[in-house]
ZAMI-302561 format. One record per residue (C-alpha): residue in one letter; chain; residue number from 1; y, z, x. Coordinates in Angstrom, 2 decimals, always signed. Layout:
// residues N
@rest:A; kette:A; nr:NUM; v:Y; w:Z; u:X .
...
END
This chain:
// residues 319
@rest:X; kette:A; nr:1; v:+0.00; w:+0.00; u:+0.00 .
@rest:X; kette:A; nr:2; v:+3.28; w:-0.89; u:+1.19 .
@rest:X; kette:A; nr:3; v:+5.61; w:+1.70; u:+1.80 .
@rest:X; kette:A; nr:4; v:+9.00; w:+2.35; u:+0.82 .
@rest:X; kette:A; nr:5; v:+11.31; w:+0.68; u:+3.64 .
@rest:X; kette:A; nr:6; v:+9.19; w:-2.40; u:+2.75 .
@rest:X; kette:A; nr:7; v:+10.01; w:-2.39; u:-0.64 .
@rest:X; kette:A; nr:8; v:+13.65; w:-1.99; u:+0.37 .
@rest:X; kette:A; nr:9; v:+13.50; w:-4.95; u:+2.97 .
@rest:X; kette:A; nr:10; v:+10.72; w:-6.73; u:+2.56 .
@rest:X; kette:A; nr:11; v:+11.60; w:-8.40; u:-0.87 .
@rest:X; kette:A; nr:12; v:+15.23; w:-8.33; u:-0.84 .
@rest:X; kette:A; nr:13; v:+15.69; w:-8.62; u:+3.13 .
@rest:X; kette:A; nr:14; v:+19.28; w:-10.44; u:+3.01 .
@rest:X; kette:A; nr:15; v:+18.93; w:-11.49; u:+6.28 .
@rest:X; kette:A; nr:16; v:+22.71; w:-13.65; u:+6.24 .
@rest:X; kette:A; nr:17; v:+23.71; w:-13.31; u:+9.89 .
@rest:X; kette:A; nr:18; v:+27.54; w:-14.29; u:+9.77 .
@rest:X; kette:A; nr:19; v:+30.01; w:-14.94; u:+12.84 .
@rest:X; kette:A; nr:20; v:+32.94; w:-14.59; u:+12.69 .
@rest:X; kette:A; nr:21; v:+34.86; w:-17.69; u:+13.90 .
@rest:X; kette:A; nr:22; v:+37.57; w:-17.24; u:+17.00 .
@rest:X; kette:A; nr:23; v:+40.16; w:-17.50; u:+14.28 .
@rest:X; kette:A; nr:24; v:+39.80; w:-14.47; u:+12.40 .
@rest:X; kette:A; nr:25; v:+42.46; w:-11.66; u:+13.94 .
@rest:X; kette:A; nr:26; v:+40.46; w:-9.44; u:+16.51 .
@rest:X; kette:A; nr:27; v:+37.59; w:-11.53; u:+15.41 .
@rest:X; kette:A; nr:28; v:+33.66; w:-9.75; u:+15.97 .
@rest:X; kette:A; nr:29; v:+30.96; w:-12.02; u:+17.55 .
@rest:X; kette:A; nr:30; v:+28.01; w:-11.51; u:+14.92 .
@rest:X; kette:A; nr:31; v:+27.97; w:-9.39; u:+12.01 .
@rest:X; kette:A; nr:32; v:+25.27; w:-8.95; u:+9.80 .
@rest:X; kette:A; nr:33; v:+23.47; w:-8.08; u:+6.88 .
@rest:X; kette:A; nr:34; v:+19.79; w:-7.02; u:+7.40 .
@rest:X; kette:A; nr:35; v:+17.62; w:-3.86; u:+8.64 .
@rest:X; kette:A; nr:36; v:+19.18; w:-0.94; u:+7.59 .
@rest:X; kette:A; nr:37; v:+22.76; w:-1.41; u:+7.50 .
@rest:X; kette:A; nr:38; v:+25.38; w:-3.81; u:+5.77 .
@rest:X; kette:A; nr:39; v:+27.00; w:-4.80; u:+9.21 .
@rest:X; kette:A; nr:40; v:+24.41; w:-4.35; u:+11.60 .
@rest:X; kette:A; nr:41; v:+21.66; w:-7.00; u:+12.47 .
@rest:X; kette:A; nr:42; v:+18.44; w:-6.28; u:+11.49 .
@rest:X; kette:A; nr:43; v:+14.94; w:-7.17; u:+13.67 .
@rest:X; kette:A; nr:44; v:+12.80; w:-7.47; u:+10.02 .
@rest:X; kette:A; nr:45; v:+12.25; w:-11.25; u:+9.35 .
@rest:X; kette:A; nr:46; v:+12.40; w:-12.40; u:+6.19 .
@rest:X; kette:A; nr:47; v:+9.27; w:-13.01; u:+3.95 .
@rest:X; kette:A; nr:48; v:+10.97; w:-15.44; u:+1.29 .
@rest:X; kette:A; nr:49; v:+13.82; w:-17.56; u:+1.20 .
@rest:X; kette:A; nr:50; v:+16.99; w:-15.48; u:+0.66 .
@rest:X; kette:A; nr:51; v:+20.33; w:-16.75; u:-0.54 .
@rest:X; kette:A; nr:52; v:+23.84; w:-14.85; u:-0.84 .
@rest:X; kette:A; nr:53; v:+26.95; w:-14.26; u:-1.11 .
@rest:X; kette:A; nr:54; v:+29.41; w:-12.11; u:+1.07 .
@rest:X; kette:A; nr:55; v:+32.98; w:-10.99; u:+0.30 .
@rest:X; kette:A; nr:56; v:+35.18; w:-9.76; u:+3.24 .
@rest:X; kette:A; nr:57; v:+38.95; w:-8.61; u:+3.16 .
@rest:X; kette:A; nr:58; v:+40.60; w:-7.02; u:+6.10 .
@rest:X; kette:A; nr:59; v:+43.87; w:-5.51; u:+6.27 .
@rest:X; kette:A; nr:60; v:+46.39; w:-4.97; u:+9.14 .
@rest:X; kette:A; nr:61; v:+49.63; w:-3.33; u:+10.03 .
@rest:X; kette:A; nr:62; v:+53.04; w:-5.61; u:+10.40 .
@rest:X; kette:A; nr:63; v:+55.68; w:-5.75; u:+12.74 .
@rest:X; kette:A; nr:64; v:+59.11; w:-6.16; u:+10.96 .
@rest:X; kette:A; nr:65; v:+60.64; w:-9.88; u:+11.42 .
@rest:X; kette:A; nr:66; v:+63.47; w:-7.85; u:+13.44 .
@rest:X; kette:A; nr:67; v:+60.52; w:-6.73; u:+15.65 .
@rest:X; kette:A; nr:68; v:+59.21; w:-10.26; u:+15.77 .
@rest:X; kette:A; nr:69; v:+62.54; w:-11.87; u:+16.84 .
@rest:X; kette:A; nr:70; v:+63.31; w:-8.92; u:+19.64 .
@rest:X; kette:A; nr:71; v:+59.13; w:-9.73; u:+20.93 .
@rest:X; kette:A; nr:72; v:+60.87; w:-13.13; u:+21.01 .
@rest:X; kette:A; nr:73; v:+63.39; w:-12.54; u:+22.86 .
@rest:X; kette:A; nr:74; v:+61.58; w:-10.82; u:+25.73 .
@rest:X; kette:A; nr:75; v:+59.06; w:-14.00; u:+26.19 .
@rest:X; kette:A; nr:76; v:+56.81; w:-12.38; u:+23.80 .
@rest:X; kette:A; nr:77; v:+54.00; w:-14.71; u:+21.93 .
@rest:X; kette:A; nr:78; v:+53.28; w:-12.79; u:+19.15 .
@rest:X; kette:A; nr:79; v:+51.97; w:-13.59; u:+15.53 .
@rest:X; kette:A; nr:80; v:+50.13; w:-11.85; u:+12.77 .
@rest:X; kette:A; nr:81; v:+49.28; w:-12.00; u:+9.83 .
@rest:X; kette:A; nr:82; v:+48.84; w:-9.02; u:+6.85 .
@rest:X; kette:A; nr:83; v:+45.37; w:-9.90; u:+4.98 .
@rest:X; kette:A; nr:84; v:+42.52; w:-11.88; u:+5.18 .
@rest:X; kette:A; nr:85; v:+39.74; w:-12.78; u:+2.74 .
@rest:X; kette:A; nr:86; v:+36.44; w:-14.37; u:+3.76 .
@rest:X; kette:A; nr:87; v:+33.57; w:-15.41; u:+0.96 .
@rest:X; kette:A; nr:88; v:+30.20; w:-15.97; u:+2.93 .
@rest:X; kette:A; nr:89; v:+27.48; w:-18.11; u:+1.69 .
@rest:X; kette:A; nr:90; v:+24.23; w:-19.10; u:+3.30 .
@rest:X; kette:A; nr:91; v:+20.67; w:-18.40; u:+3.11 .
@rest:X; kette:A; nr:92; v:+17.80; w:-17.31; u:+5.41 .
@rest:X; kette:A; nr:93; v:+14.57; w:-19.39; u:+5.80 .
@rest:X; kette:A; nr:94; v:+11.07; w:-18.09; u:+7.16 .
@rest:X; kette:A; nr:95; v:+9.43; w:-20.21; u:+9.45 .
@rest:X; kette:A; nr:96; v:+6.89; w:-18.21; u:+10.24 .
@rest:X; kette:A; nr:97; v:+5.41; w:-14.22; u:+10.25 .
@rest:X; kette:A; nr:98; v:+7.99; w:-13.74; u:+13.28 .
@rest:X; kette:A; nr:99; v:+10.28; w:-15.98; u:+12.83 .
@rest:X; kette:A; nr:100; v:+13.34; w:-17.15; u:+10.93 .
@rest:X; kette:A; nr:101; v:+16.49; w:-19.43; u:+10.26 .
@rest:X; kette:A; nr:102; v:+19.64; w:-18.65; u:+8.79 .
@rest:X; kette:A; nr:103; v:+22.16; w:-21.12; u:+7.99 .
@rest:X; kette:A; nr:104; v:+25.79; w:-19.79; u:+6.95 .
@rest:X; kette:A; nr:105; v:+29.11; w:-21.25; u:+6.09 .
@rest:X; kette:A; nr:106; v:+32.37; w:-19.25; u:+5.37 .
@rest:X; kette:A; nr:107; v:+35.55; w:-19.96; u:+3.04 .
@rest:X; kette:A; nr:108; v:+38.09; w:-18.66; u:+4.81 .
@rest:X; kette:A; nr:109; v:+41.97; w:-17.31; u:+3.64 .
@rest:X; kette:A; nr:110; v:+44.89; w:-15.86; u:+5.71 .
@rest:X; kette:A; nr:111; v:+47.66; w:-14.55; u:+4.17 .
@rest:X; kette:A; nr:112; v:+51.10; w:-13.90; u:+5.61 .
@rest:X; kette:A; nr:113; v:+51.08; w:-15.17; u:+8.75 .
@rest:X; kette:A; nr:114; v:+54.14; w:-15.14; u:+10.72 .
@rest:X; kette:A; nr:115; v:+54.47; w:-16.53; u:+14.32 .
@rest:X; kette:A; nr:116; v:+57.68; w:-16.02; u:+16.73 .
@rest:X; kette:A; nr:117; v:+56.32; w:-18.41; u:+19.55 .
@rest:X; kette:A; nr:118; v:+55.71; w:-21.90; u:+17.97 .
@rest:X; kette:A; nr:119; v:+58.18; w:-24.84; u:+18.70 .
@rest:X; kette:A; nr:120; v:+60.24; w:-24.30; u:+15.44 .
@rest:X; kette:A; nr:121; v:+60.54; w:-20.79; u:+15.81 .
@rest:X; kette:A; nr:122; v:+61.47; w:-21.31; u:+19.21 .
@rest:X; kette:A; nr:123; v:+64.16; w:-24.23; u:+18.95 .
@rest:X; kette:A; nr:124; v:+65.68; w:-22.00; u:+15.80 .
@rest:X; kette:A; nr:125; v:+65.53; w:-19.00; u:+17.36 .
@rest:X; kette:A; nr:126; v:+63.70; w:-17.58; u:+13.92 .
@rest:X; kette:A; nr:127; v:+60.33; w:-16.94; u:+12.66 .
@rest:X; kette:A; nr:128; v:+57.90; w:-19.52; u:+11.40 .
@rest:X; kette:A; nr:129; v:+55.75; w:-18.44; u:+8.23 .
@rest:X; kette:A; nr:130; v:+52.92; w:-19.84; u:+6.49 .
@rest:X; kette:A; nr:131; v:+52.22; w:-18.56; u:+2.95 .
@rest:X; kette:A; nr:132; v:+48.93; w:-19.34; u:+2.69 .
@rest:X; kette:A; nr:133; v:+46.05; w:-20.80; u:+5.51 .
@rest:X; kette:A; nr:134; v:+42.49; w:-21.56; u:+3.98 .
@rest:X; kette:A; nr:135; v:+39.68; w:-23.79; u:+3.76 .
@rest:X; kette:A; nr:136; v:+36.26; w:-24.08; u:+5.01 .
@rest:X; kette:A; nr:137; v:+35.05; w:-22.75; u:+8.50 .
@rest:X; kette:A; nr:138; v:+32.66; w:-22.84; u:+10.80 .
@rest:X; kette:A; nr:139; v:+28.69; w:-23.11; u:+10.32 .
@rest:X; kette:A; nr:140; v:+26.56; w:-20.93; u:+11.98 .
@rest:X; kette:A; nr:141; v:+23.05; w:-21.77; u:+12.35 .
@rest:X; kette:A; nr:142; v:+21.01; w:-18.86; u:+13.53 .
@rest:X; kette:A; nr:143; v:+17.26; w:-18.08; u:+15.01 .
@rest:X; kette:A; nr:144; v:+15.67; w:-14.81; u:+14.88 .
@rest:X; kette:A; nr:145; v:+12.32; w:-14.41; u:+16.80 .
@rest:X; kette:A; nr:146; v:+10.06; w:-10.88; u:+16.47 .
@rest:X; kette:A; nr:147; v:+9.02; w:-10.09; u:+19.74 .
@rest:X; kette:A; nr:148; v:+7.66; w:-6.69; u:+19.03 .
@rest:X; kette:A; nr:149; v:+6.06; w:-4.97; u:+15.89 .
@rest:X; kette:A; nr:150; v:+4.25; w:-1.51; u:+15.81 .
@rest:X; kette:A; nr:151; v:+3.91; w:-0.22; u:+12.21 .
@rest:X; kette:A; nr:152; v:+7.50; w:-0.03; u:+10.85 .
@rest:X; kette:A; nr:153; v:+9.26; w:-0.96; u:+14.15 .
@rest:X; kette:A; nr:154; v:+10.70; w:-3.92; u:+15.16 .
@rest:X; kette:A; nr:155; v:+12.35; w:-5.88; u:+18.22 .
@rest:X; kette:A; nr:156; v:+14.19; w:-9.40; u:+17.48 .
@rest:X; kette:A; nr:157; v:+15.68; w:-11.82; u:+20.06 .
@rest:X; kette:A; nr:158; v:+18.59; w:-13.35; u:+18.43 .
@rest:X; kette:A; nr:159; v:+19.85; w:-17.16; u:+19.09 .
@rest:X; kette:A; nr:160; v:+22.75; w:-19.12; u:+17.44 .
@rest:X; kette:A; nr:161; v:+24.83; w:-21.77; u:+17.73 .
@rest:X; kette:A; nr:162; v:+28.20; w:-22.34; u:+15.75 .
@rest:X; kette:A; nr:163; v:+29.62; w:-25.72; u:+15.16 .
@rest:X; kette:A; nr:164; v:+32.93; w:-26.83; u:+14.11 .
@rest:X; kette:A; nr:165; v:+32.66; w:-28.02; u:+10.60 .
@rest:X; kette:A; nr:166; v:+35.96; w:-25.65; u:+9.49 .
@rest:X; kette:A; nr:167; v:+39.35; w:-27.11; u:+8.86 .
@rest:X; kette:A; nr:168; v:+41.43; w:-26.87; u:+11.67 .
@rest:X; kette:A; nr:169; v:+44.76; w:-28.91; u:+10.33 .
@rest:X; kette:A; nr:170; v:+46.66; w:-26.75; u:+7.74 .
@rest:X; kette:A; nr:171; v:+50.38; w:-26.31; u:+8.34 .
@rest:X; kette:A; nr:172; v:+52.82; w:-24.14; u:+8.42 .
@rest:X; kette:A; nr:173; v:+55.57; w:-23.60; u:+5.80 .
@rest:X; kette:A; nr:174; v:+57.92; w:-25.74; u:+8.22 .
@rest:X; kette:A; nr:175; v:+55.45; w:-28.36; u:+8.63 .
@rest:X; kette:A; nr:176; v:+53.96; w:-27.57; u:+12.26 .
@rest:X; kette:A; nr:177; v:+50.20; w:-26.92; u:+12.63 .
@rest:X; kette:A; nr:178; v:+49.11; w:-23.33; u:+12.53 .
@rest:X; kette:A; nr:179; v:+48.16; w:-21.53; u:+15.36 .
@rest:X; kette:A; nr:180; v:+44.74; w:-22.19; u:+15.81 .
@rest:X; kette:A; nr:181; v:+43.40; w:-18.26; u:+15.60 .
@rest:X; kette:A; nr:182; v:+44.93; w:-18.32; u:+11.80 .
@rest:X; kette:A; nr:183; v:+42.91; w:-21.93; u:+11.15 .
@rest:X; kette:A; nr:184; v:+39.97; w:-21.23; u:+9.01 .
@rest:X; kette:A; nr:185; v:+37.80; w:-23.32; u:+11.79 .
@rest:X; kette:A; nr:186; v:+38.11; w:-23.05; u:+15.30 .
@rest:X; kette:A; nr:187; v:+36.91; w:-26.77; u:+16.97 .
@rest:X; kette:A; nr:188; v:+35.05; w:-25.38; u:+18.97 .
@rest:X; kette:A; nr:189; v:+31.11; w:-24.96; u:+19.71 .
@rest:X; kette:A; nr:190; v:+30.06; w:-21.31; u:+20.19 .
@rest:X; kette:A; nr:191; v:+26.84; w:-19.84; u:+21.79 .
@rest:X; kette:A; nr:192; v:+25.36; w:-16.57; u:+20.63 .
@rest:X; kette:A; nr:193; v:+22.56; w:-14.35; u:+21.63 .
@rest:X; kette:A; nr:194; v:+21.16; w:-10.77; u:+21.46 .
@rest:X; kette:A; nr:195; v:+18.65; w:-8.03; u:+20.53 .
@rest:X; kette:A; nr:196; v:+17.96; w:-6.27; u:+17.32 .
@rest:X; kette:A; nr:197; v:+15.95; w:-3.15; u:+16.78 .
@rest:X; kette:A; nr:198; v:+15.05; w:-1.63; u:+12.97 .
@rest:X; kette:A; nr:199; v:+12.65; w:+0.97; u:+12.25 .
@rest:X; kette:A; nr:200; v:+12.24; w:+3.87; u:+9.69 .
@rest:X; kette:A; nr:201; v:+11.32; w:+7.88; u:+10.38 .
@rest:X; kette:A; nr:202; v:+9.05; w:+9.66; u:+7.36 .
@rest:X; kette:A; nr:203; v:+10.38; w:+6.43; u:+5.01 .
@rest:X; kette:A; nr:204; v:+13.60; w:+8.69; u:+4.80 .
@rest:X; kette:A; nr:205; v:+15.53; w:+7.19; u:+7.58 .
@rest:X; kette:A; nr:206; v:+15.88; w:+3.65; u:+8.06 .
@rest:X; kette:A; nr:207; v:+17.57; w:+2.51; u:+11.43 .
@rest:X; kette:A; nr:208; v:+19.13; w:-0.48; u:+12.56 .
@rest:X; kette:A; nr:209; v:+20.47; w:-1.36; u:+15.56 .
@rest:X; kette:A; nr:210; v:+21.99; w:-4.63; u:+17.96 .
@rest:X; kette:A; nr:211; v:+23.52; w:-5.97; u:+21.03 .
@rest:X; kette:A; nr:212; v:+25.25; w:-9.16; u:+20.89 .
@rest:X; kette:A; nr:213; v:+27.16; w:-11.49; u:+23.32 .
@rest:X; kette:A; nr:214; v:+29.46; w:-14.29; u:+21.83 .
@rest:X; kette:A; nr:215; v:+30.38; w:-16.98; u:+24.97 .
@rest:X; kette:A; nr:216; v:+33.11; w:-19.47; u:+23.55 .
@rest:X; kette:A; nr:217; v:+34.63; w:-22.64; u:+24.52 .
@rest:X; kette:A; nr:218; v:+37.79; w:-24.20; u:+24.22 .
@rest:X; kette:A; nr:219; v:+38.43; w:-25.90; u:+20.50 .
@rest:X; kette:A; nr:220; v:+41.35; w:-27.01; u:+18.51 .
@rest:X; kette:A; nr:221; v:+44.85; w:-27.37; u:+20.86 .
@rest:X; kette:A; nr:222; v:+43.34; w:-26.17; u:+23.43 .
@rest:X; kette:A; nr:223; v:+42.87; w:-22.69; u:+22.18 .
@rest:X; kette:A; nr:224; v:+39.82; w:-20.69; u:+23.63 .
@rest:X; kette:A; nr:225; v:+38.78; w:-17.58; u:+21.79 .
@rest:X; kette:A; nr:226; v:+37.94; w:-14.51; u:+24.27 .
@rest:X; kette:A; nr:227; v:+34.28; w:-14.06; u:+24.79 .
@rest:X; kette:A; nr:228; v:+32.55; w:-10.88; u:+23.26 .
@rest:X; kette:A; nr:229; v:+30.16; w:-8.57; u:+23.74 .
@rest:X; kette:A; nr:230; v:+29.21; w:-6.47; u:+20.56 .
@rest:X; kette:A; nr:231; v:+26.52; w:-3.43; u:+19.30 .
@rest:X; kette:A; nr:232; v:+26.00; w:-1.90; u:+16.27 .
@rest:X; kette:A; nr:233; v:+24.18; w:+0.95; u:+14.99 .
@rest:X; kette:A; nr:234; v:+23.23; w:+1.52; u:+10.79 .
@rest:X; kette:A; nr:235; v:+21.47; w:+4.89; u:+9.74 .
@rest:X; kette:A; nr:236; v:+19.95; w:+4.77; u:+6.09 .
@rest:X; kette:A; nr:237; v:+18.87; w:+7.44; u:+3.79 .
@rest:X; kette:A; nr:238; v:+16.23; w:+6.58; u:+1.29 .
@rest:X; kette:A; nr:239; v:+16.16; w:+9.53; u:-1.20 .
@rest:X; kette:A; nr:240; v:+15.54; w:+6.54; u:-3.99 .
@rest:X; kette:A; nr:241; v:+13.67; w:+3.60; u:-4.09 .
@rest:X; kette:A; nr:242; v:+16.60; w:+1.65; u:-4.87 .
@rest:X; kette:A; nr:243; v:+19.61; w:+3.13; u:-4.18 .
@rest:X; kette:A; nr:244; v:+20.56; w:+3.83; u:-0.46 .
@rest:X; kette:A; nr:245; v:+23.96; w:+5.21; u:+1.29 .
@rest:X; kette:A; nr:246; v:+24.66; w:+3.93; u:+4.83 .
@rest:X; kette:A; nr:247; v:+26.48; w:+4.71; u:+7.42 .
@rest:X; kette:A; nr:248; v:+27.38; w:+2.51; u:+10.50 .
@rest:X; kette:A; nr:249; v:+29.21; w:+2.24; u:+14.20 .
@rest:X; kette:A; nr:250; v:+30.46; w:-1.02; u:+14.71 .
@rest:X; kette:A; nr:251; v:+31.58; w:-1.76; u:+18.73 .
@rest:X; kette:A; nr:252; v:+33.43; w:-5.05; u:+20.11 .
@rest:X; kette:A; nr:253; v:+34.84; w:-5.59; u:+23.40 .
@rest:X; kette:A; nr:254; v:+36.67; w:-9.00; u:+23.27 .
@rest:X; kette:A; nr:255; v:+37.86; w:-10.51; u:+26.29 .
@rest:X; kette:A; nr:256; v:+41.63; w:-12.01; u:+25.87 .
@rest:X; kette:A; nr:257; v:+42.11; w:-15.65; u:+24.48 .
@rest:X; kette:A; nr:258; v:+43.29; w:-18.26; u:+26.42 .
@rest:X; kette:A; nr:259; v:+45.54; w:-21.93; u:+25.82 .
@rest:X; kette:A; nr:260; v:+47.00; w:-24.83; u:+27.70 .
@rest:X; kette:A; nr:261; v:+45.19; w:-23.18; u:+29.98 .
@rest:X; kette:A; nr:262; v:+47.35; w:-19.74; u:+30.36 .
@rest:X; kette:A; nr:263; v:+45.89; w:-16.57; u:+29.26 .
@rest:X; kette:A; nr:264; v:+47.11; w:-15.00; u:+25.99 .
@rest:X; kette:A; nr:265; v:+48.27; w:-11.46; u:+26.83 .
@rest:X; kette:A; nr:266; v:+48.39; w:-10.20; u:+23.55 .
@rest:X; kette:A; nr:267; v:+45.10; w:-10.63; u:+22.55 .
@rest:X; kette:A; nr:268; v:+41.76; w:-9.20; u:+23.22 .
@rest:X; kette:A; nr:269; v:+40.23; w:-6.09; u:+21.66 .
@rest:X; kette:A; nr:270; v:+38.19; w:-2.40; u:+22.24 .
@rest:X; kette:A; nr:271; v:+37.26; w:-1.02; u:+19.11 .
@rest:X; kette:A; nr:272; v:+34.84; w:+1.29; u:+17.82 .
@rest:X; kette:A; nr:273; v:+34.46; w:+1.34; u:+13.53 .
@rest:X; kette:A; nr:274; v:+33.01; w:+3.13; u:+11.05 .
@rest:X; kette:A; nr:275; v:+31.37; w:+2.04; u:+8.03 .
@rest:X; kette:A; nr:276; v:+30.41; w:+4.30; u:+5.46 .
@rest:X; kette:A; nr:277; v:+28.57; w:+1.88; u:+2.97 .
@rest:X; kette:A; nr:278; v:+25.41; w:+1.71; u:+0.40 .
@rest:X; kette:A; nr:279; v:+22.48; w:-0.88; u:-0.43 .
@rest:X; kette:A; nr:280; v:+21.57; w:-0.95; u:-3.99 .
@rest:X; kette:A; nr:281; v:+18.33; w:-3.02; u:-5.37 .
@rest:X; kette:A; nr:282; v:+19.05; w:-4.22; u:-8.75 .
@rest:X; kette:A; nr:283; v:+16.44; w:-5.62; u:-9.28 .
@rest:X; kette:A; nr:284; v:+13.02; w:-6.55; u:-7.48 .
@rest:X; kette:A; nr:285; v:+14.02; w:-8.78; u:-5.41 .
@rest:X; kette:A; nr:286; v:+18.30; w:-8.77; u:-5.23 .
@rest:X; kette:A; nr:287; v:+20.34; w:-6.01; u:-3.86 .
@rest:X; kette:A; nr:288; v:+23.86; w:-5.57; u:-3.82 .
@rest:X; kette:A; nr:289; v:+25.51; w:-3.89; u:-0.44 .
@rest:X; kette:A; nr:290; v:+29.13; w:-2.70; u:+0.38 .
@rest:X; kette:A; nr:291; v:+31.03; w:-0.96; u:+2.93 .
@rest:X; kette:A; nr:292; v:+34.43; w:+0.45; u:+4.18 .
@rest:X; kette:A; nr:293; v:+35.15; w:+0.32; u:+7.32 .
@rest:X; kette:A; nr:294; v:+37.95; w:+2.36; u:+9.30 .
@rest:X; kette:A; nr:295; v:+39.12; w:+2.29; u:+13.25 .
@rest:X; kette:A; nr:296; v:+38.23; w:+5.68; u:+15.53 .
@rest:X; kette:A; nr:297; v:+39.12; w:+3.82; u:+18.45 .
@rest:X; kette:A; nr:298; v:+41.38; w:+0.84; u:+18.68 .
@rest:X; kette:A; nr:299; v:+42.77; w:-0.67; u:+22.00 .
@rest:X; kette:A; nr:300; v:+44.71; w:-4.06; u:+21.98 .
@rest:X; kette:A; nr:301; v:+45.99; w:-5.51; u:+25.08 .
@rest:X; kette:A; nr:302; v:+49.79; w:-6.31; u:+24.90 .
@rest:X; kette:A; nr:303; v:+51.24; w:-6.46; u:+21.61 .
@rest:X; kette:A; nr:304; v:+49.24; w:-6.45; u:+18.84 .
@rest:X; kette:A; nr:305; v:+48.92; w:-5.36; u:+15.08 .
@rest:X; kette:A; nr:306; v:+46.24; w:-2.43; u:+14.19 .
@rest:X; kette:A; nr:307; v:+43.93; w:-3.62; u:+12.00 .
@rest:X; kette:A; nr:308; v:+43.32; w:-0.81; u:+9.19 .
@rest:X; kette:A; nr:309; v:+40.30; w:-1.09; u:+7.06 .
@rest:X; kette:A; nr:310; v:+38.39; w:-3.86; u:+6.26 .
@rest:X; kette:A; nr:311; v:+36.24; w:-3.40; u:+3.03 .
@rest:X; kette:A; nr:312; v:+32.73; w:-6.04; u:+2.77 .
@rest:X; kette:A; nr:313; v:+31.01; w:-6.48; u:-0.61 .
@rest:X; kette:A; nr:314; v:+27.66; w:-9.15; u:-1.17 .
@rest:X; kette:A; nr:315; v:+24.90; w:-9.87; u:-2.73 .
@rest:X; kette:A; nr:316; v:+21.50; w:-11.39; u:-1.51 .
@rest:X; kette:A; nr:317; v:+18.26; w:-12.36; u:-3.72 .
@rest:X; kette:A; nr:318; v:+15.10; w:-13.46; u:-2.48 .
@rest:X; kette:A; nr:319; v:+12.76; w:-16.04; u:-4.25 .
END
């Protein structure tokens, strides 16, 4: 007989492995959803075909256009903007008992972005806006192979590739191209690998855990997104069968971004999160999953804007 943390995973496994393109502000290499957490990356393949959906919003802090136009004055690149919303879809594929293949394409929305270092800014001596930058991004197409299996344990090697399918032309409110980091697509092919663990203790506690590496190359305007190095740990308590509470630590260390061949010193990123979140099966074989996550440690090189929560909500059913 199969025992809980099977029934949890084993029919409603939503295995979506997203990535988070170079564009998206202090931008993670992989996140996940899959094992025991609702960021982490899981090492339990999938037994069925899984499809879903994935909502992400993240919030940050703003510098005043005052701010903006004295960061201008000093030689300053600076931009931001206040919100951005992401809607994941994709799907997860078995190809065999230890292996599986996730494909994964985001919608992507920025809100508010404001730049003080772009030509019209510059020649005006003002700040350039954009109301509104969305469209498609980039697919990721991603490999999980089980290496190891004892019991209710598992080990995963992690391979993926993203290509760039995103949009990578929307303009500002003046009529100049966005920055690339606030396109929803990137134009540029990404490598990613890593390790996953996920195991249970007494079917009470289910753990997951990864290390990830993100290596990037140069895409649209020749804009190259930092490369990343990222681990996660998720810790689940199973009191119910189908109702779960979660609780995660989310780590990035982003190296800064570079163009026309100059590095970007305000950009990179050292952050440590936490995710207080919950995995709900509504029924035998979809579950529902959400999370809050807030900063305990946030370093940005130069000048930068906090970010201050981000809040993820999905769904994933199995057939």
């Amino acid at each position: 007989m199969k025992s809980k943390y099977y029934y949890f995973y084993g029919a409603t496994t939503f295995a979506l492995v997203l990535a988070n393109p170079p564009a998206f502000g202090h931008g993670e290499s992989i996140g996940g959803v899959g094992g025991a957490g609702v960021n982490t990356v899981g090492a339990v393949i999938a037994e069925r075909p899984t499809v879903g959906l994935r909502y992400q919003s993240r919030s940050y802090d703003q510098f005043s256009d005052a701010q903006l136009l004295a960061f201008q004055a000093q030689g300053q690149d600076v931009h931001q903007h206040s919100r951005e919303h992401t809607a994941f879809l994709g799907g997860s594929f078995p190809l065999g008992r230890d292996t599986d293949l996730t494909l994964q394409l985001p919608l992507v929305r920025f809100v508010g972005f404001k730049d003080n270092s772009n030509d019209y800014a510059l020649t005006n001596q003002t700040i350039s806006t954009t109301d509104v930058s969305q469209g498609v991004g980039d697919l990721l197409a991603l490999l999980r192979q089980r290496i190891w299996q004892h019991d209710e344990q598992h080990v995963a090697l992690i391979v993926g590739i993203k290509a760039p399918t995103g949009v990578t032309n929307r303009l500002t409110n003046e009529g100049e191209p966005v920055g690339t980091h606030n396109q929803p697509g990137s134009g540029s092919w990404d490598a990613q690998a890593g390790v996953a663990y996920s195991g249970h203790w007494r079917d009470i506690l289910a753990i997951s855990a990864d290390f990830l590496v993100r290596y990037n190359t140069t895409g649209a305007r020749t804009f190259r997104s930092g490369n990343s190095v990222q681990t996660d740990l998720a810790i689940l308590y199973m009191p119910h069968r189908d109702f779960s509470p979660v609780v995660e630590l989310n780590a990035i260390l982003q190296e800064r971004d570079t163009e026309n061949g100059g590095t970007k010193l305000n950009s990179g990123v050292r952050s440590l999160f936490l995710a207080p979140g919950f995995r709900w099966r509504i029924t035998p074989t979809t579950t529902v999953f959400g999370a809050v996550a807030v900063p305990l440690i946030q370093e940005l090189p130069g000048i930068q804007n906090d970010e201050r929560f981000r809040v993820t909500l999905g769904v994933g059913t199995s057939y």
